[in-house]
N, C-alpha and C positions, 0 to 999 in steps of 0.2 A: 504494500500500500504506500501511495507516497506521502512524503510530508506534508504538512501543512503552507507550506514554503512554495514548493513545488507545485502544489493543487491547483492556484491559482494562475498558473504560469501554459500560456497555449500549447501547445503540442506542438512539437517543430514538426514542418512539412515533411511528407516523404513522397517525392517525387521520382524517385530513382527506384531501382528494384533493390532490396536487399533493404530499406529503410533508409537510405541515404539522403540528406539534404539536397534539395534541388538546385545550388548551386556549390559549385565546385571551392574545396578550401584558396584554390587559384582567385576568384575571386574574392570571399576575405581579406587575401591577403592586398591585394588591389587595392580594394576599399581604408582598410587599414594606411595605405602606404598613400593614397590620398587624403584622407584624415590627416596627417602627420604631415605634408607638405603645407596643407592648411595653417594648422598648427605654427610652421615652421616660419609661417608666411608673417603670421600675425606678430610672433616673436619677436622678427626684422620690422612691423609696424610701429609697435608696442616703442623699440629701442630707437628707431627714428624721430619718433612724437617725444619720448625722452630729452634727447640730443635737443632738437627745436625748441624745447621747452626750457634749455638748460639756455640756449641760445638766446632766447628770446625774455629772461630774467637777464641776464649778463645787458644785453642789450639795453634796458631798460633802466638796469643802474648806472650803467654808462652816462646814459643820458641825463640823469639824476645830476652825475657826478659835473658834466659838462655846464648846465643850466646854473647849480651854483660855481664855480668857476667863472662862465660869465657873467652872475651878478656881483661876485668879486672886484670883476676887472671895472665893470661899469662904476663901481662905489669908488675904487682906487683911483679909476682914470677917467672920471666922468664923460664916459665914452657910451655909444648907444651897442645896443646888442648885437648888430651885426659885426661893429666893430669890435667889439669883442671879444667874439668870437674867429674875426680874421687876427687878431692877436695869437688868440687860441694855436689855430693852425697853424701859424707862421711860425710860433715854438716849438711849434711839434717838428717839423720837417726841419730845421735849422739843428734840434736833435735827435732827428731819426727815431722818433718815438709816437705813439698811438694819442691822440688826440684826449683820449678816455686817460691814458696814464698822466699825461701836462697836465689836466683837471683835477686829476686826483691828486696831485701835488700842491695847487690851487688850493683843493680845500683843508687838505693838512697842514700849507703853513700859513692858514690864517694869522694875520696879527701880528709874522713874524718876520713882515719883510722883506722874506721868502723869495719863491721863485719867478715874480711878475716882475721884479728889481730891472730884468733885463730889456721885458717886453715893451716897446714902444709903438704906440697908436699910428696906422699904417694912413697915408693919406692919399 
């Protein structure tokens, strides 16, 4: 008699002679090995949307960092924002550095006379 477990569970087909499944373990395994591409696919989604996301915070503090930086230079150098900002750049490429890194520097030496000593308003 079967389980209780089991009772409730259909009868697998028998389509074949001898009581065999009507499809071949060949497909199974097919199925299975599509399954697991799926799987595999979503994995490489999953770590891409990751990456983006990581990318796209990075991105956003940057920006953070760059916005104060140019209200720095605006207070220091009673200059307008865009000017500012071409300060920005012009420091950066003169030291081959990331626009995000000269701002972060910006905001850590507030106060201290720091790294803007050099920059002068582009005309």
């Amino acid at each position: 008699m079967p389980s209780d477990e089991t009772a409730s569970l259909p009868e697998a087909p028998t389509g074949a002679p001898g009581g065999a499944p009507p499809f071949p373990a060949r497909d199974h395994a097919v199925t299975l090995m599509d399954a697991m591409r799926a799987v595999l696919a979503m994995i490489d989604d999953l770590e891409a949307l990751r990456t983006e996301n990581r990318q796209l915070k990075e991105a956003l503090e940057g920006r953070a960092l760059i916005e104060r930086a140019k209200g720095i230079l605006m207070a220091r150098r009673g200059c307008d924002e865009a000017t500012a900002f071409r300060m920005l750049v012009t420091l950066s490429r003169k030291q081959h550095r990331k626009v995000r890194a000269v701002a972060a520097d910006f905001a850590e030496g507030l106060g201290t006379g720091g790294v803007d000593a050099g920059v002068h308003p582009l005309t």
